[in-house]
ChimeraX commands (.cxc) that place a marker at each C-alpha (Angstrom):
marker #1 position -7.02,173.31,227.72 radius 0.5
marker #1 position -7.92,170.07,229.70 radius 0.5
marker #1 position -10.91,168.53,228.01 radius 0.5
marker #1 position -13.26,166.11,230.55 radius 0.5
marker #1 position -15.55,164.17,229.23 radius 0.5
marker #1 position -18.51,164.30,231.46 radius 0.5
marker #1 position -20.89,161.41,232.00 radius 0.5
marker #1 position -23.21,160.32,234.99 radius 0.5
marker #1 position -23.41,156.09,235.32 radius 0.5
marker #1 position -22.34,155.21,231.71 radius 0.5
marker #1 position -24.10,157.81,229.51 radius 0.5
marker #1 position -22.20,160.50,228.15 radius 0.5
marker #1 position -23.76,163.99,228.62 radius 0.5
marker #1 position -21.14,166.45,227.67 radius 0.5
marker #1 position -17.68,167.60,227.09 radius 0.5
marker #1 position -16.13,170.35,229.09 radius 0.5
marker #1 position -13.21,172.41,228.76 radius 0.5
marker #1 position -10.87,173.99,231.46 radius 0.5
marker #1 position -7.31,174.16,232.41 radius 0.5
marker #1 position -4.94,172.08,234.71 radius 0.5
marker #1 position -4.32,175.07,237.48 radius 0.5
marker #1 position -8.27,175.45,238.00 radius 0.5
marker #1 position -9.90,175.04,241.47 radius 0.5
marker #1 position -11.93,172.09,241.46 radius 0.5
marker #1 position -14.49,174.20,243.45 radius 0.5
marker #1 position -15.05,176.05,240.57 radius 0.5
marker #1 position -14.71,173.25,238.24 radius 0.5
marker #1 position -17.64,171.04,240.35 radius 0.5
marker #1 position -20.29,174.56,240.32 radius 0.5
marker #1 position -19.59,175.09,236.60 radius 0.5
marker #1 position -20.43,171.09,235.37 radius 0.5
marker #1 position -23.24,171.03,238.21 radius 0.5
marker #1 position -24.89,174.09,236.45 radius 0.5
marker #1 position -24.47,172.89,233.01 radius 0.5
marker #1 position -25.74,169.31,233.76 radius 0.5
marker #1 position -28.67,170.80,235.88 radius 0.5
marker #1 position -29.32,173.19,232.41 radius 0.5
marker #1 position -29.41,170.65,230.29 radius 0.5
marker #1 position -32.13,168.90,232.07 radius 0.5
marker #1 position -34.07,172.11,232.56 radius 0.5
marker #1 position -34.00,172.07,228.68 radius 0.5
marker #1 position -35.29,168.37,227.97 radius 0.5
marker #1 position -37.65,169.00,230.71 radius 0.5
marker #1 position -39.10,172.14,229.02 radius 0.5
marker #1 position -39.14,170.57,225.37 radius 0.5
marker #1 position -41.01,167.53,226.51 radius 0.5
marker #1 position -43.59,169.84,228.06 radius 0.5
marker #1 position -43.30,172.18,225.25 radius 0.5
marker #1 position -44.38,168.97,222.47 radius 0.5
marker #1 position -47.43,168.84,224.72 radius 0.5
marker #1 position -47.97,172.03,224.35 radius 0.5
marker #1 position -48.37,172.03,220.92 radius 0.5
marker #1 position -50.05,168.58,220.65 radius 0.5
marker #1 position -52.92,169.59,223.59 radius 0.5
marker #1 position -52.60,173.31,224.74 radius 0.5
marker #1 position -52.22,174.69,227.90 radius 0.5
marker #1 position -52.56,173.21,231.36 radius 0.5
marker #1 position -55.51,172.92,233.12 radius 0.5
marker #1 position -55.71,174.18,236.84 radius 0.5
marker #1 position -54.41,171.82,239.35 radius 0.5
marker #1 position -58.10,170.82,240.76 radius 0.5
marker #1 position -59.22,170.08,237.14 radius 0.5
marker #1 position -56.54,167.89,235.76 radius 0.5
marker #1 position -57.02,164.47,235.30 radius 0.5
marker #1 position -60.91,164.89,235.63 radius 0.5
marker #1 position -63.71,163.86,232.84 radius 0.5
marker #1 position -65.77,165.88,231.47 radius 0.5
marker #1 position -68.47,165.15,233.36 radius 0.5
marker #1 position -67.08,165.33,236.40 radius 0.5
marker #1 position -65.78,168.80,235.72 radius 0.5
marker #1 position -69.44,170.06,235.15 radius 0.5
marker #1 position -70.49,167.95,238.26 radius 0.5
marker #1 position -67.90,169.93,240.16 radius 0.5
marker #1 position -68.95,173.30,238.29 radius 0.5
marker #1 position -65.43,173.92,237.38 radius 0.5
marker #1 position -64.19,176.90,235.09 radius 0.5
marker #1 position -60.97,177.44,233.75 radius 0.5
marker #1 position -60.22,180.71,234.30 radius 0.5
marker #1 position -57.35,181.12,231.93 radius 0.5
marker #1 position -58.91,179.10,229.10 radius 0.5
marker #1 position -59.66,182.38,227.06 radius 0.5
marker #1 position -56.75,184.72,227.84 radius 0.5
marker #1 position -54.52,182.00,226.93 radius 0.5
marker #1 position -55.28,181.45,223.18 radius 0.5
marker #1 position -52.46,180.44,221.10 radius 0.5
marker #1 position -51.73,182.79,217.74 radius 0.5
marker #1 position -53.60,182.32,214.87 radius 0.5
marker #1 position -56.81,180.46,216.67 radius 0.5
marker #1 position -56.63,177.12,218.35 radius 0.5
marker #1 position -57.87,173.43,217.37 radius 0.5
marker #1 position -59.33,170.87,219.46 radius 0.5
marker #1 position -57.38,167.69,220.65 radius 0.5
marker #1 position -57.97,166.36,223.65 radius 0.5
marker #1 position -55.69,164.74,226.23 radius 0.5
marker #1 position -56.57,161.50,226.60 radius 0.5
marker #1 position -54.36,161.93,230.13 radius 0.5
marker #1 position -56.17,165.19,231.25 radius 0.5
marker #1 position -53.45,167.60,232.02 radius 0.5
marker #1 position -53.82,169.84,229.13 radius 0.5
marker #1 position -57.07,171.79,227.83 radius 0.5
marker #1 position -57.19,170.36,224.15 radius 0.5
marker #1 position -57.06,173.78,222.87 radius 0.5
marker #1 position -53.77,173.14,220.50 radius 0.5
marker #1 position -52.04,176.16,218.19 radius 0.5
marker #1 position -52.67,175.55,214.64 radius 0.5
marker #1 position -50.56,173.18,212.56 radius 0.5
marker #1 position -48.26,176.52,211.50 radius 0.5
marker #1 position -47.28,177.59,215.76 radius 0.5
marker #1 position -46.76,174.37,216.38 radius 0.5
marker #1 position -44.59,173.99,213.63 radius 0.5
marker #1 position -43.03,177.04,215.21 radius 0.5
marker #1 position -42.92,175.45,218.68 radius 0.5
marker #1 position -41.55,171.98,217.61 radius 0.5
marker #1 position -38.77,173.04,215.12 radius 0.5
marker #1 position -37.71,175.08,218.13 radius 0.5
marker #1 position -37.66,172.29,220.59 radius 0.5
marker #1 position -35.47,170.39,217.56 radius 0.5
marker #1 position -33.56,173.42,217.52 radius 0.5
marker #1 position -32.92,173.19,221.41 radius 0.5
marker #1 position -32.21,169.89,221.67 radius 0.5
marker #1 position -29.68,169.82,219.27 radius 0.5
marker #1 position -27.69,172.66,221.25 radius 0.5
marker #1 position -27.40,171.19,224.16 radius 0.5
marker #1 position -27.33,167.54,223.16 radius 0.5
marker #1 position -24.80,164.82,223.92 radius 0.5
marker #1 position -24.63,164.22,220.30 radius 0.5
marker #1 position -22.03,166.94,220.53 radius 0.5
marker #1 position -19.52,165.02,221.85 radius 0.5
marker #1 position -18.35,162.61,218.50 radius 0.5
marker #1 position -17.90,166.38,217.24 radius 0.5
marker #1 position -15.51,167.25,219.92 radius 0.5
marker #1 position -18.33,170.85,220.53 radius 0.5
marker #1 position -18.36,171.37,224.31 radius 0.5
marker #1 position -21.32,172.35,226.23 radius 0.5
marker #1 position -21.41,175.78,227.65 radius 0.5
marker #1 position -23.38,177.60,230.09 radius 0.5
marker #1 position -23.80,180.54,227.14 radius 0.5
marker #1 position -25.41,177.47,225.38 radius 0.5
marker #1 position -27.53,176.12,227.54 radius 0.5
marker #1 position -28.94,180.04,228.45 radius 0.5
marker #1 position -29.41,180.15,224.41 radius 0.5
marker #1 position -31.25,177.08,223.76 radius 0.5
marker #1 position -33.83,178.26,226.75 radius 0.5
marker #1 position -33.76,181.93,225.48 radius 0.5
marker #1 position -34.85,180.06,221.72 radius 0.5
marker #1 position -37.49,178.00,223.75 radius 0.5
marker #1 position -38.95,181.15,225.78 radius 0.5
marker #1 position -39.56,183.23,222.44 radius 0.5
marker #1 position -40.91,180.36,220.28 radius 0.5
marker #1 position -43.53,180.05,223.48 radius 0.5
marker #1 position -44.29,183.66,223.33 radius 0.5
marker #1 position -44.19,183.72,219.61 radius 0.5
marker #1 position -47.65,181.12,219.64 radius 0.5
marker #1 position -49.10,182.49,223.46 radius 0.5
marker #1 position -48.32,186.12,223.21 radius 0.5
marker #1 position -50.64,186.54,226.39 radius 0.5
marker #1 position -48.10,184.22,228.37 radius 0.5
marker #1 position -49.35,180.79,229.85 radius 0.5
marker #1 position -51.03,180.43,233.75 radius 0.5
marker #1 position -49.52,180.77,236.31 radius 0.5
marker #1 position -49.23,177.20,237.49 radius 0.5
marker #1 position -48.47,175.60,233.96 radius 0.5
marker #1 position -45.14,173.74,234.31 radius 0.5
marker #1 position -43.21,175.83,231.06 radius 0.5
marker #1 position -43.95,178.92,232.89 radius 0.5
marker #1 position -42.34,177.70,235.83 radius 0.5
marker #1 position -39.60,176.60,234.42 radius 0.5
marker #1 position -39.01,179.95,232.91 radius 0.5
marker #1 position -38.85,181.66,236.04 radius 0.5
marker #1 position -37.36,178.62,238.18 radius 0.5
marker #1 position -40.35,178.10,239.87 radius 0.5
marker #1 position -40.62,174.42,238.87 radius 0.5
marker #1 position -41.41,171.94,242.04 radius 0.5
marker #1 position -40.17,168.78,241.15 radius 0.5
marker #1 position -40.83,166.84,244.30 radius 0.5
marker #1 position -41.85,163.70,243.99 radius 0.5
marker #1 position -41.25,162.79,240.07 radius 0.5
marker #1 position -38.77,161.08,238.63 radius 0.5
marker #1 position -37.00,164.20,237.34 radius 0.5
marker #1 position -36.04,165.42,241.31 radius 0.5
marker #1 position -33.36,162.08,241.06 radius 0.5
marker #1 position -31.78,162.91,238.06 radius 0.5
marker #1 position -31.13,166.92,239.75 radius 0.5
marker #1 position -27.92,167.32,241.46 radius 0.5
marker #1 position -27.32,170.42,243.76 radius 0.5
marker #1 position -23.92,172.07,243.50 radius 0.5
marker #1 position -23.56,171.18,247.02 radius 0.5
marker #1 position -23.68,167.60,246.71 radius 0.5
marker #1 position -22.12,166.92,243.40 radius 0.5
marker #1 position -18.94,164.74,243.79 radius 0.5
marker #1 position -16.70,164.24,240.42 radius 0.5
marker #1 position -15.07,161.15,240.27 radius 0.5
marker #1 position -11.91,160.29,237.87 radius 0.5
marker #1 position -9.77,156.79,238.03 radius 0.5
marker #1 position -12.30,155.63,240.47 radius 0.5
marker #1 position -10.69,158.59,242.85 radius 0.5
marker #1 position -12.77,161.53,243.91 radius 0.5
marker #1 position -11.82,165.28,243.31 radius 0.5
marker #1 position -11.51,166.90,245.83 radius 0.5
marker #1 position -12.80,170.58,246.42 radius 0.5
marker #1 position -10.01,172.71,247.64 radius 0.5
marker #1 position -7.61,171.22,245.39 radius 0.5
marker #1 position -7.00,172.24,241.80 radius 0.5
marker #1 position -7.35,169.70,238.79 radius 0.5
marker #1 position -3.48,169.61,238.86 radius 0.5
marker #1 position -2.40,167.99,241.87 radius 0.5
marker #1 position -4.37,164.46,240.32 radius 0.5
marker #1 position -3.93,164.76,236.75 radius 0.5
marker #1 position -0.35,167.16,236.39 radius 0.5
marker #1 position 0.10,170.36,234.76 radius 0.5
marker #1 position -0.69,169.43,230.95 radius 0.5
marker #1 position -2.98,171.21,229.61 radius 0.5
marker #1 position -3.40,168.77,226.49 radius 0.5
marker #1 position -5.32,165.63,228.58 radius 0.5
marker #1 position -8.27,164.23,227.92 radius 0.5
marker #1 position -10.64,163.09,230.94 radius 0.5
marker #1 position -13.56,160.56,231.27 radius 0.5
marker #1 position -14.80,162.28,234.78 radius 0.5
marker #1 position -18.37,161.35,236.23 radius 0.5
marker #1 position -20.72,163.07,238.43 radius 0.5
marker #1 position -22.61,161.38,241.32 radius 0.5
marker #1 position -24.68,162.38,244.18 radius 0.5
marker #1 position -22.78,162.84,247.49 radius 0.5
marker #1 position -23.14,159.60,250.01 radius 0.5
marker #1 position -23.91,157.63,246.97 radius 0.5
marker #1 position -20.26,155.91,247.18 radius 0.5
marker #1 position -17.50,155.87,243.78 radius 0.5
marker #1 position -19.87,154.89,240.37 radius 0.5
marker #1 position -19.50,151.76,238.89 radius 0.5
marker #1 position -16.88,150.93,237.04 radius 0.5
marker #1 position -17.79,150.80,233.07 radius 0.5
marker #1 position -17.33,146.92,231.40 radius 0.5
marker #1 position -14.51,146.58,229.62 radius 0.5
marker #1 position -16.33,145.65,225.85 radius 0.5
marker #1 position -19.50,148.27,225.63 radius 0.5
marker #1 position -22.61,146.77,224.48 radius 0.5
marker #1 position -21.63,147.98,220.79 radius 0.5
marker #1 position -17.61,146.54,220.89 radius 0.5
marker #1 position -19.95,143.11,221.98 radius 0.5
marker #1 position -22.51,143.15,219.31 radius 0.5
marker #1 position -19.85,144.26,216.98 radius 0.5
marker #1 position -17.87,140.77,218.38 radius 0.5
marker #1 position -21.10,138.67,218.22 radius 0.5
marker #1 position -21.41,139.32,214.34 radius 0.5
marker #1 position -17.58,138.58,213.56 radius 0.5
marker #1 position -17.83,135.51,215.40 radius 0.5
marker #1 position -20.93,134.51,213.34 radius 0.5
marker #1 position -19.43,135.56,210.16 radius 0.5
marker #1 position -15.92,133.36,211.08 radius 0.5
marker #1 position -17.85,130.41,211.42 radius 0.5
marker #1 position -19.97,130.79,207.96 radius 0.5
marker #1 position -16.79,130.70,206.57 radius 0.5
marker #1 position -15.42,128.04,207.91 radius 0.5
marker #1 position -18.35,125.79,207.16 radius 0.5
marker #1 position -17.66,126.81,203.61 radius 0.5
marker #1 position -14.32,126.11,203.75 radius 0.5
marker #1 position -15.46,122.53,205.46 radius 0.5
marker #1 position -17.94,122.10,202.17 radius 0.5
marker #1 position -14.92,123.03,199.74 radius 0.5
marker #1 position -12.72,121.07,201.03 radius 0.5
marker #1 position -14.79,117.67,201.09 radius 0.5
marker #1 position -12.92,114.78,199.51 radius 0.5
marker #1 position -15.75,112.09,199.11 radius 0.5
marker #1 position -15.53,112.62,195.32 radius 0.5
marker #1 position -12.10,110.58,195.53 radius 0.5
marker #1 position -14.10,107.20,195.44 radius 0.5
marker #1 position -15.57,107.92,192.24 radius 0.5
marker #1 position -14.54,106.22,189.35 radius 0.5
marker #1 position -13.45,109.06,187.17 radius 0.5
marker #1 position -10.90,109.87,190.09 radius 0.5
marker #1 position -9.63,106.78,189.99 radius 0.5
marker #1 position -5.36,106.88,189.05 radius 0.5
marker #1 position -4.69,102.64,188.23 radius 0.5
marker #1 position -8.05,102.86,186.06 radius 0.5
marker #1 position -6.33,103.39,182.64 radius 0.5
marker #1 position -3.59,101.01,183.77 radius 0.5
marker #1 position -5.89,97.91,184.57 radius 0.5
marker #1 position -8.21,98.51,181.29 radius 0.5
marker #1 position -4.55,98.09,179.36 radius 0.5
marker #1 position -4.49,94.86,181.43 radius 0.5
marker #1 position -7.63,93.71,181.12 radius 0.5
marker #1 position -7.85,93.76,184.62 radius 0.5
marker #1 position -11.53,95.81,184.40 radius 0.5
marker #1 position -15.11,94.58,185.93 radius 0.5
marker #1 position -12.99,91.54,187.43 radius 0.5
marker #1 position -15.31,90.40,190.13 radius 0.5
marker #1 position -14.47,88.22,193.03 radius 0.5
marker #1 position -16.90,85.20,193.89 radius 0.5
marker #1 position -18.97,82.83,192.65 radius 0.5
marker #1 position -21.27,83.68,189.70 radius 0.5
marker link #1:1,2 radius 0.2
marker link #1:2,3 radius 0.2
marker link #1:3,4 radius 0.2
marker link #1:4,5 radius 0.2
marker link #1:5,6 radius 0.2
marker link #1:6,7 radius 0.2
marker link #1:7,8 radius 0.2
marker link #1:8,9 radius 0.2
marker link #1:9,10 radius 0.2
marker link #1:10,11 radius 0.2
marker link #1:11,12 radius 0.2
marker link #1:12,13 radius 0.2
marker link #1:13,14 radius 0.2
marker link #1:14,15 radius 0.2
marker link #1:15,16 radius 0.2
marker link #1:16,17 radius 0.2
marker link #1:17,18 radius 0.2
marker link #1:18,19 radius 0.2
marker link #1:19,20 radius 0.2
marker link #1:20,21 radius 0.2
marker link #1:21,22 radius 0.2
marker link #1:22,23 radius 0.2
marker link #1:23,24 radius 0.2
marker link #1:24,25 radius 0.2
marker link #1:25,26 radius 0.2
marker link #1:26,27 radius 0.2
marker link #1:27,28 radius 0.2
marker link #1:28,29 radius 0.2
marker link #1:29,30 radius 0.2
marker link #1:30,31 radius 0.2
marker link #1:31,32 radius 0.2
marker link #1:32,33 radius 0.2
marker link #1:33,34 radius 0.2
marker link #1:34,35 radius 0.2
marker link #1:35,36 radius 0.2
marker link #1:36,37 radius 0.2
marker link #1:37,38 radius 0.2
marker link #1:38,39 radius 0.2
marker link #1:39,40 radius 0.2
marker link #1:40,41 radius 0.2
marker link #1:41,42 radius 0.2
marker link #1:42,43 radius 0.2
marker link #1:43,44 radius 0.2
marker link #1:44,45 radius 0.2
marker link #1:45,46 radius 0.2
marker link #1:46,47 radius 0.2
marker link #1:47,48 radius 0.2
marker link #1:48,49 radius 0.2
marker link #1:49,50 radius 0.2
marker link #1:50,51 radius 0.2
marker link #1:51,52 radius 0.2
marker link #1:52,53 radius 0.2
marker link #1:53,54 radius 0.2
marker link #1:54,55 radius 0.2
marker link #1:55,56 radius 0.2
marker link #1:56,57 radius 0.2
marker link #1:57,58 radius 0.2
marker link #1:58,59 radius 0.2
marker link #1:59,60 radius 0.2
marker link #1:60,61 radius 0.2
marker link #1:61,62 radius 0.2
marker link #1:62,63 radius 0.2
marker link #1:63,64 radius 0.2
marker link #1:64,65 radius 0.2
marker link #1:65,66 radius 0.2
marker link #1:66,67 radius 0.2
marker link #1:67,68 radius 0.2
marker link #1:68,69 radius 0.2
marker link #1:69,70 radius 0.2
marker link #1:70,71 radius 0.2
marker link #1:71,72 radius 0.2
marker link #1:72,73 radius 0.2
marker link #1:73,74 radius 0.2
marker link #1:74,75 radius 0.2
marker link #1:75,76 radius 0.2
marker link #1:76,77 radius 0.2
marker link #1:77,78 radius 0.2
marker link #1:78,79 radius 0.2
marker link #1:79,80 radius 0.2
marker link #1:80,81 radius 0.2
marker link #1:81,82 radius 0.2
marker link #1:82,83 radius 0.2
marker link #1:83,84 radius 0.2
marker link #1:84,85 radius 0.2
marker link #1:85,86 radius 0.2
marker link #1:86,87 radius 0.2
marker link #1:87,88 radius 0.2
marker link #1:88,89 radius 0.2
marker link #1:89,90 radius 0.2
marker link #1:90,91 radius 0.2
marker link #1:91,92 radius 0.2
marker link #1:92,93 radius 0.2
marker link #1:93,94 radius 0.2
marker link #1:94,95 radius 0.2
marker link #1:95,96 radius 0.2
marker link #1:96,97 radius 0.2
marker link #1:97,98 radius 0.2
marker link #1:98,99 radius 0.2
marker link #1:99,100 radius 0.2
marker link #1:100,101 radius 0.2
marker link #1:101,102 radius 0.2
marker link #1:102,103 radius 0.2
marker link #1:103,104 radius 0.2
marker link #1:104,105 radius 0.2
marker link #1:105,106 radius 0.2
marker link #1:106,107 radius 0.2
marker link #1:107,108 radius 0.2
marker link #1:108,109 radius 0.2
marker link #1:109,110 radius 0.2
marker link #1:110,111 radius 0.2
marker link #1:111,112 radius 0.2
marker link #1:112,113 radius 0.2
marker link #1:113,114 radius 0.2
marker link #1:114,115 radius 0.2
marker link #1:115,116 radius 0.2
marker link #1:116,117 radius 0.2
marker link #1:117,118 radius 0.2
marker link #1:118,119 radius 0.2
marker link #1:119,120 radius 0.2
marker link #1:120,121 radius 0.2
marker link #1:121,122 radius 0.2
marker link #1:122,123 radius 0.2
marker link #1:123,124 radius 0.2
marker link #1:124,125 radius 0.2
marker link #1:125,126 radius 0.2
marker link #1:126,127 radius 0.2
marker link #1:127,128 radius 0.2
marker link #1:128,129 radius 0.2
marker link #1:129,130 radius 0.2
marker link #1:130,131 radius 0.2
marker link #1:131,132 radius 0.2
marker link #1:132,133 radius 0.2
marker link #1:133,134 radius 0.2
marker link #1:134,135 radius 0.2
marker link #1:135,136 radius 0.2
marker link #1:136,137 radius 0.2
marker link #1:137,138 radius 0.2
marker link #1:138,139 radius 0.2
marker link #1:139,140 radius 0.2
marker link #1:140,141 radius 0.2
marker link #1:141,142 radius 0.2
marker link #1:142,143 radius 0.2
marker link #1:143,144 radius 0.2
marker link #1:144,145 radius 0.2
marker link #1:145,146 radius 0.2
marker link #1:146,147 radius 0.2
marker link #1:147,148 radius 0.2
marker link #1:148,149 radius 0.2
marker link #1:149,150 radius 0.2
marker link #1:150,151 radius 0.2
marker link #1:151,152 radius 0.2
marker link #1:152,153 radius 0.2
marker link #1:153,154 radius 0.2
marker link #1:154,155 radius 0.2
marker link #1:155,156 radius 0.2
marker link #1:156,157 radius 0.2
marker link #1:157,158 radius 0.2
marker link #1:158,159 radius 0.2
marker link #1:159,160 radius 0.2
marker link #1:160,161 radius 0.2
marker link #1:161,162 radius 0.2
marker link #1:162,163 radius 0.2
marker link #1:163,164 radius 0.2
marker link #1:164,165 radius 0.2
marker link #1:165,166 radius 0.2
marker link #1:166,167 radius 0.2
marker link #1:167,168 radius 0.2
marker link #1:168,169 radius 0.2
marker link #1:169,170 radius 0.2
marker link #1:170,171 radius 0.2
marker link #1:171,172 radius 0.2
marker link #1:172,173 radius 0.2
marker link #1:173,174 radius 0.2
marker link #1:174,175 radius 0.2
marker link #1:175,176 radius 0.2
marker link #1:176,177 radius 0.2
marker link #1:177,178 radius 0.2
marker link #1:178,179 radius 0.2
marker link #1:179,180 radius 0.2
marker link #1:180,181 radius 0.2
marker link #1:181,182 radius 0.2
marker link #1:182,183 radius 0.2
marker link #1:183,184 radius 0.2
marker link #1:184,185 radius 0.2
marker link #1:185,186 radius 0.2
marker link #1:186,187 radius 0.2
marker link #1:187,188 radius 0.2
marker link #1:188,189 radius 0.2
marker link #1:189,190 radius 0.2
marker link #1:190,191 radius 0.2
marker link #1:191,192 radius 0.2
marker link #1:192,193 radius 0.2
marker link #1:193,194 radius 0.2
marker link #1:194,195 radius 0.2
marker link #1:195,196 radius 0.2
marker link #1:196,197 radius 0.2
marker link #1:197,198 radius 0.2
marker link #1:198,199 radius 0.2
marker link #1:199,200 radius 0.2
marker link #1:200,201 radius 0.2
marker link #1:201,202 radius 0.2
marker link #1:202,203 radius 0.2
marker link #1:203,204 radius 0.2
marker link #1:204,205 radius 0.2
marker link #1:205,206 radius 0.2
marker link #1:206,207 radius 0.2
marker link #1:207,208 radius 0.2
marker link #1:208,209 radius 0.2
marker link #1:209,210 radius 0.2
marker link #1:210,211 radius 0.2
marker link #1:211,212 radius 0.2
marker link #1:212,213 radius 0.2
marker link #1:213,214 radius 0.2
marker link #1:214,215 radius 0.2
marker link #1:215,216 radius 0.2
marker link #1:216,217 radius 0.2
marker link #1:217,218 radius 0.2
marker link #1:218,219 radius 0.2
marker link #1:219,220 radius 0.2
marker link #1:220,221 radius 0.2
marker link #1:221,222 radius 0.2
marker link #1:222,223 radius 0.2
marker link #1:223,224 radius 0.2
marker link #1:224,225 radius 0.2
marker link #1:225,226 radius 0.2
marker link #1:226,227 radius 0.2
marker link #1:227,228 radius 0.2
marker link #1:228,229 radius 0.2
marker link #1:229,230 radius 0.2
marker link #1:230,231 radius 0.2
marker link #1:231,232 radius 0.2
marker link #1:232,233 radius 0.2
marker link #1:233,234 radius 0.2
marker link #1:234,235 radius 0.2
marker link #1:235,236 radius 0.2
marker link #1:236,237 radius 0.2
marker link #1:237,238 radius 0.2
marker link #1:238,239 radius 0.2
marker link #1:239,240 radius 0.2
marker link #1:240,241 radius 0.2
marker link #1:241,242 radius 0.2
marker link #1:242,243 radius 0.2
marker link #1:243,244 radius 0.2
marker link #1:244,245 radius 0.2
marker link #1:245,246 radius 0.2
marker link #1:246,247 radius 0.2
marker link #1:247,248 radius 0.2
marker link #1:248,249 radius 0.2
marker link #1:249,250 radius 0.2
marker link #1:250,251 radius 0.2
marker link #1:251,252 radius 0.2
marker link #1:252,253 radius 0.2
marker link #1:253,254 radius 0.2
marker link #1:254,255 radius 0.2
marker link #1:255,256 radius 0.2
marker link #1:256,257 radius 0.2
marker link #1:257,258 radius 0.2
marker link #1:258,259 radius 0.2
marker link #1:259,260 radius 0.2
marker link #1:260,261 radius 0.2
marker link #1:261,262 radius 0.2
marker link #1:262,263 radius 0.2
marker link #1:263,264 radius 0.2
marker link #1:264,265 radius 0.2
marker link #1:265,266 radius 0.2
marker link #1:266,267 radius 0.2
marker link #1:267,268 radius 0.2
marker link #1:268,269 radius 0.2
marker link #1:269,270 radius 0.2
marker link #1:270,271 radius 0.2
marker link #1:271,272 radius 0.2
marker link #1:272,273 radius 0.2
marker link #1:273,274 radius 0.2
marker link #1:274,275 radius 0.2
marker link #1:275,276 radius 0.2
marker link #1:276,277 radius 0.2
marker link #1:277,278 radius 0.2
marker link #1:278,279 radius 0.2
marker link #1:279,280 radius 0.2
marker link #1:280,281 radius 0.2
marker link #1:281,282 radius 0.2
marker link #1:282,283 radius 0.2
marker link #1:283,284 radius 0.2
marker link #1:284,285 radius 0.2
marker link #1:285,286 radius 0.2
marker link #1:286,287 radius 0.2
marker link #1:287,288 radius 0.2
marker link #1:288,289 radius 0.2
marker link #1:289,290 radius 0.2
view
């Protein structure tokens, strides 16, 4: 099998395995719909911690609204009471005013955020120093473990319009956030090795040879976005790690410098000719007048 490490700019996100004689077509799909998983999963686990910490979302034409204001408005939230989590709910307001403040108990969200642990940990590029590749069946697990926990705590489901729900059913609009740049369609994903591109239509073999025992670092950009950057020779680490071995040299050679002073040669006790010139009477002889 021909292992690629996969990485977008200079973080590492996964490791993938396939063989030499495999269409690159199918090679560029099958990365683009693990990378675009994975993302689906952090997104859902960072809504999911909210979740637990402030309950369900309000309606769109309530969020970010104070209290006041809401009863100014004579606003209702519809789904407020069919949407209680297991167990009963306690009060913690969002300080940001997306969510209701009506939080599962300390036991669901120990259910929800053990899950979300759970999750991350699948899918997470923390894989990679344990040579574990990243599969689709993976990524479809660690949402399948998400989806139940959140059913577990809101057996009624969530509104229509909260984001978890549309994640679920890949309804999520990400327009306009900072998550839409970090998506990359199948269509315009580009996979880059040696600073070359891979082409579709060809098969991994006609760049890298028929062994199936190579190891790639491969990268995926955005199409029109030109070749990614090449990565510094010394990472940030190999520097710090050259920083402190530099610092530690010189230590020791100031030490060195201290144990190897020679002022104590003027002394009198390291004097050679002193016995001889006491034998001579040649001691506290001083020149000049007196």
């Amino acid at each position: 099998m021909v292992q690629l490490h996969v990485k977008r700019g200079q973080e590492s996100q996964f490791l993938f395995n396939t063989t030499a004689q495999a269409p690159l077509e199918t090679v560029i799909q099958q990365i683009t719909a693990i990378y675009n998983g994975r993302l689906k999963v952090e997104r859902l686990c960072s809504e999911i911690s909210e979740l637990a910490d402030h309950g369900i979302m309000l309606p769109p034409n309530m969020q970010e609204l104070t209290v006041e204001q809401i009863e100014e408005l004579n606003l209702r939230d519809e789904w407020e009471d069919q949407c209680m989590p297991s167990g009963g709910a306690v009060f913690k307001k969002d300080e940001i005013g997306r969510r209701n403040g009506h939080a599962p108990n300390d036991k669901m969200k120990e259910v929800l955020m053990k899950t979300v642990e759970e999750a991350k940990a699948l899918i997470s590029n923390k894989q990679i120093p344990a040579n574990v590749c990243v599969t689709m069946e993976m990524v479809k697990e660690a949402l399948d473990q998400l989806r139940g926990a959140v059913t577990i705590v809101y057996p009624m489901g969530l509104p229509p319009y909260d984001p978890i729900r549309m994640e679920f059913e890949d309804l999520e609009d990400l327009s306009g956030t900072q998550a839409s740049q970090q998506v990359i369609t199948k269509d315009e994903c580009q996979l880059w090795w040696a600073a070359k591109e891979l082409q579709r239509g060809k098969k991994l073999q006609d760049y890298i040879g028929k062994n199936e025992k190579t190891k790639l670092v491969v990268k995926v950009q955005k199409k029109g976005h030109g070749p990614p950057a090449r990565e510094p020779l010394v990472t940030n680490e190999q520097q710090k790690e050259m920083m402190k071995h530099y610092y530690r040299r010189q230590e020791e050679l100031k030490k060195l410098e201290e144990a190897n002073d020679d002022s104590h040669l003027d002394s009198e006790w390291a004097d050679r000719q002193a016995l001889k010139r006491q034998f001579q009477g040649l001691t506290n002889i001083k020149w000049g007048p007196r």
